[in-house]
C-alpha positions as CSV (number, residue, x, y, z in Angstrom):
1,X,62.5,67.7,-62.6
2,X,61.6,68.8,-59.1
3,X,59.8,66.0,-57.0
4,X,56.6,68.3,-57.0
5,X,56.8,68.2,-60.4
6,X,56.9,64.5,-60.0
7,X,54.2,64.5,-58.0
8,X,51.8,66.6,-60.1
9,X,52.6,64.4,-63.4
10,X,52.0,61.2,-61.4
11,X,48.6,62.3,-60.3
12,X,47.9,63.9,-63.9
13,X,48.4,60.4,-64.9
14,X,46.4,58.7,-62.1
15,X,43.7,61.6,-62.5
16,X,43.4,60.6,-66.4
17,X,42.6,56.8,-65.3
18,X,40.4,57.3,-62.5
19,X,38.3,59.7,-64.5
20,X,38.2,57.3,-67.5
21,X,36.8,54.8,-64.9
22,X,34.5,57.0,-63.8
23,X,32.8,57.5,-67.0
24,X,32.4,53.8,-67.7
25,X,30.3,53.7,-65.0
26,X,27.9,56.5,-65.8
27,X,29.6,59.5,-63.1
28,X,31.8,62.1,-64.5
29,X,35.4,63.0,-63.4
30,X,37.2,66.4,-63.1
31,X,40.7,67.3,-62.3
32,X,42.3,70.1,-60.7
33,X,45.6,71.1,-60.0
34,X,45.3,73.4,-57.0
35,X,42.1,73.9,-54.2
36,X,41.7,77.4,-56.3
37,X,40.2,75.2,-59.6
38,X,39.1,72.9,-57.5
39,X,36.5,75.5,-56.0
40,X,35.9,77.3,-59.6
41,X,34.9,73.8,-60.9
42,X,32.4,72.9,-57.8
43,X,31.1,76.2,-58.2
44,X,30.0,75.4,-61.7
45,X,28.3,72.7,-61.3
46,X,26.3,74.3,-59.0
47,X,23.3,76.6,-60.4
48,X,22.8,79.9,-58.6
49,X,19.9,79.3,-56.0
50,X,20.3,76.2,-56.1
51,X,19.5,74.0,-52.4
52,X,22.7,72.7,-51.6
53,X,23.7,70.8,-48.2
54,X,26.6,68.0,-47.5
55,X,27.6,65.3,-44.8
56,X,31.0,65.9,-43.3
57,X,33.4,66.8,-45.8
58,X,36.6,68.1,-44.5
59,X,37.8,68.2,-48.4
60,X,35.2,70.8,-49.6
61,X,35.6,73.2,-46.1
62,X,39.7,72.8,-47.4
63,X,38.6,74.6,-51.0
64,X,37.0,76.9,-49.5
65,X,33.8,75.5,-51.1
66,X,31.0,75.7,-47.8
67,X,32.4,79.3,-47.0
68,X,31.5,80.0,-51.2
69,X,27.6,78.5,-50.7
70,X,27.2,80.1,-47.1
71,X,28.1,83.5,-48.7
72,X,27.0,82.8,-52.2
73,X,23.4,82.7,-53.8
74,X,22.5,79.7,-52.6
75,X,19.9,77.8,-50.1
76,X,22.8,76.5,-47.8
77,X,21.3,74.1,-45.7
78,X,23.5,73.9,-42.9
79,X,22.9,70.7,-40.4
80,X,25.3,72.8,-37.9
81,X,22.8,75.8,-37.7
82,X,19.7,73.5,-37.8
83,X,18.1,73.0,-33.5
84,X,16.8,69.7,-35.0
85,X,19.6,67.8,-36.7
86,X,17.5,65.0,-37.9
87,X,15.5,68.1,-40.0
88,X,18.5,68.9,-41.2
89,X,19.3,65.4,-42.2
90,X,16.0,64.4,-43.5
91,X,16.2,67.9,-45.7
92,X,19.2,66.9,-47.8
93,X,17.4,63.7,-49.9
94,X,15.2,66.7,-51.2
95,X,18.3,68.7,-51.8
96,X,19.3,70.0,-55.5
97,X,22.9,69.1,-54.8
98,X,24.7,67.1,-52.2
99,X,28.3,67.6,-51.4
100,X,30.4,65.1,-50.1
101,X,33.8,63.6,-50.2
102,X,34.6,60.0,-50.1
103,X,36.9,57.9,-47.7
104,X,39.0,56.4,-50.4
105,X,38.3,55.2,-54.3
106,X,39.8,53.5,-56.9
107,X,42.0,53.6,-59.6
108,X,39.2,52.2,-61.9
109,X,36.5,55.1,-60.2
110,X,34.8,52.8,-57.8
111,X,33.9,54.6,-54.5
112,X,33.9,53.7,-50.8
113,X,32.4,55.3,-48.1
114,X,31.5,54.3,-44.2
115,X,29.2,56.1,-42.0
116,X,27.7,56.4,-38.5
117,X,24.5,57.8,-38.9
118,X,24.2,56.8,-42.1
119,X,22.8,59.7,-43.5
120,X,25.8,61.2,-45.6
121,X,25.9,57.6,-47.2
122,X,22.2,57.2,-48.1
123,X,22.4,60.6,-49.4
124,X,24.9,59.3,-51.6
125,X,22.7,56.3,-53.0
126,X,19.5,58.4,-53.7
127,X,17.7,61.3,-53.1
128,X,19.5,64.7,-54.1
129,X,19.3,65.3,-57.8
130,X,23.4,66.1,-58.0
131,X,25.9,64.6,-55.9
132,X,29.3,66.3,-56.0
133,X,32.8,64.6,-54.5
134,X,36.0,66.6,-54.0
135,X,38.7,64.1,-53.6
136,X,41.9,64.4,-52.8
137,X,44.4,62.1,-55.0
138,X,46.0,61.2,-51.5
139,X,42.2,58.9,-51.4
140,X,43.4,57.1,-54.8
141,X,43.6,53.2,-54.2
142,X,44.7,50.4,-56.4
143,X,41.3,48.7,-55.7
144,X,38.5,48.4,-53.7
145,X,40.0,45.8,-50.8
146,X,43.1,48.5,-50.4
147,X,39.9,51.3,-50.5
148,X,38.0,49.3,-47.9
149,X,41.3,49.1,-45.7
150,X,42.0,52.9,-46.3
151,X,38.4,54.0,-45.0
152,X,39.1,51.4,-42.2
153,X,42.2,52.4,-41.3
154,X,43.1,55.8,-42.3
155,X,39.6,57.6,-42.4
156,X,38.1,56.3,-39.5
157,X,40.4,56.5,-36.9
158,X,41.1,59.7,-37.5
159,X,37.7,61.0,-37.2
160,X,36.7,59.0,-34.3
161,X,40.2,60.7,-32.3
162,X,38.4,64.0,-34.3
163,X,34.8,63.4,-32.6
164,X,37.1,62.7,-29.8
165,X,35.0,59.2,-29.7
166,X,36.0,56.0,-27.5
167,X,36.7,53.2,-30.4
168,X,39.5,50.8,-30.2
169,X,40.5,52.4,-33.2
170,X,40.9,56.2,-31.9
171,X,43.2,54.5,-29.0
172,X,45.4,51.9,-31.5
173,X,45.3,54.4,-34.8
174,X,44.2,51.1,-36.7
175,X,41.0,49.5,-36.9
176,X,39.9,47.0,-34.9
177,X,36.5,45.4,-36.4
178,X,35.0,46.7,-33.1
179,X,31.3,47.0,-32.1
180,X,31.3,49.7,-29.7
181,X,28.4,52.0,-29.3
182,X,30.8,54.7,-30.7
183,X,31.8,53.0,-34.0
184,X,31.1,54.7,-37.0
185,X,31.7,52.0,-38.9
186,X,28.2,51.0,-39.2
187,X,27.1,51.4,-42.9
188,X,29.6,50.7,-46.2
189,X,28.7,51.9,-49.7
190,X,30.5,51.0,-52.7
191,X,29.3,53.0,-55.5
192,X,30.2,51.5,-58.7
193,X,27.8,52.7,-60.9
194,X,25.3,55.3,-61.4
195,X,22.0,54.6,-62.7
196,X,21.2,58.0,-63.6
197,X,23.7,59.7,-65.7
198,X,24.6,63.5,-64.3
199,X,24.3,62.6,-60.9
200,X,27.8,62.3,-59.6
201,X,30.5,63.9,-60.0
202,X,34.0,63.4,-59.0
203,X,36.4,66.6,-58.4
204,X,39.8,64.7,-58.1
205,X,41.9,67.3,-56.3
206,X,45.9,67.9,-56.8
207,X,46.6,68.0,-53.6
208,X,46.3,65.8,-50.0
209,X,42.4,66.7,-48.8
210,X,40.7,65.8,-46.2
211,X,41.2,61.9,-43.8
């Protein structure tokens, strides 16, 4: 067996768990083998005309999924194309669907997220009516301290040397519990449950997506 194929039956595996997890905690769980299904199956949960916006989500511009709502009939609200960001911001807890990825989860469908500005997370915890993840399986941890480490160490650096911000952590690669005024290590949410069944979804992705 070729160590693709390896790969793909390992994460088939993995996939099966994490969405099992996921339902015993009220949030449903998809998996795709490729971006290509990945998209088809965002796309559906998505009603036509539908108000859709997202925080930053490197994982759904990788599936091709914000090029698919920009061109598609949907309200896009797009925070890049909005004067007044905080509009743009405030605009997504009314939204119909939010999309979103997460900085790393768990085996057992628990979900961990950091944030800046706070607003992709709060989005997360309430307002929109749907909340959509694509995740890549390269975000699958055994549980939530090794999740918590991930988002600390693998996620945020990376996006602070992407924001080209001046962290310890975009210098070192690692984090360093810092409290600069750049940090966007400011707000954690660990979703482990779902009060209101229908609200999230998790598109776990065959593939490495997204930081």
């Amino acid at each position: 067996m070729a160590i693709n194929e390896n790969i793909t039956k390992r994460n088939t595996l993995l996939a099966q768990k994490v969405i099992s997890g996921l339902g015993s905690r009220n949030m449903s769980g998809y998996f795709a083998t490729s971006k290509e299904e990945a998209l088809k199956l965002a796309l559906c949960l998505i009603p036509t005309g539908s108000s859709v916006t997202m925080g930053g989500a490197m994982s759904a511009h990788e599936i091709g999924l914000v090029d698919a709502l920009k061109e598609g009939n949907y309200n896009f609200i797009d925070r890049d194309a909005y004067e007044d960001k905080r509009a743009a911001m405030l605009a997504a807890y009314d939204a119909d669907v939010f999309i979103s990825s997460a900085n790393a989860m768990t085996e057992d469908g628990i979900l961990v997220n950091i944030d800046g500005n706070a607003n992709r997370v709060s989005a997360i915890a309430q307002g929109p009516k749907k909340v959509i993840f694509i995740v890549g399986m390269n975000k699958v941890c055994n549980d939530v301290d090794s999740a918590l480490k991930r988002a600390r160490n693998v996620a945020a650096p990376i996006n602070a040397q992407r924001f080209g911000l001046s962290t310890p952590c975009a210098q070192t690669g690692s984090c360093m519990n810092c409290k600069s005024p750049d940090t966007i290590c400011c707000q954690f949410l660990v979703t482990r449950f779902s009060k209101h069944k229908d609200r999230i979804h998790v598109i776990l992705v065959d593939d490495n997506l997204g930081f």
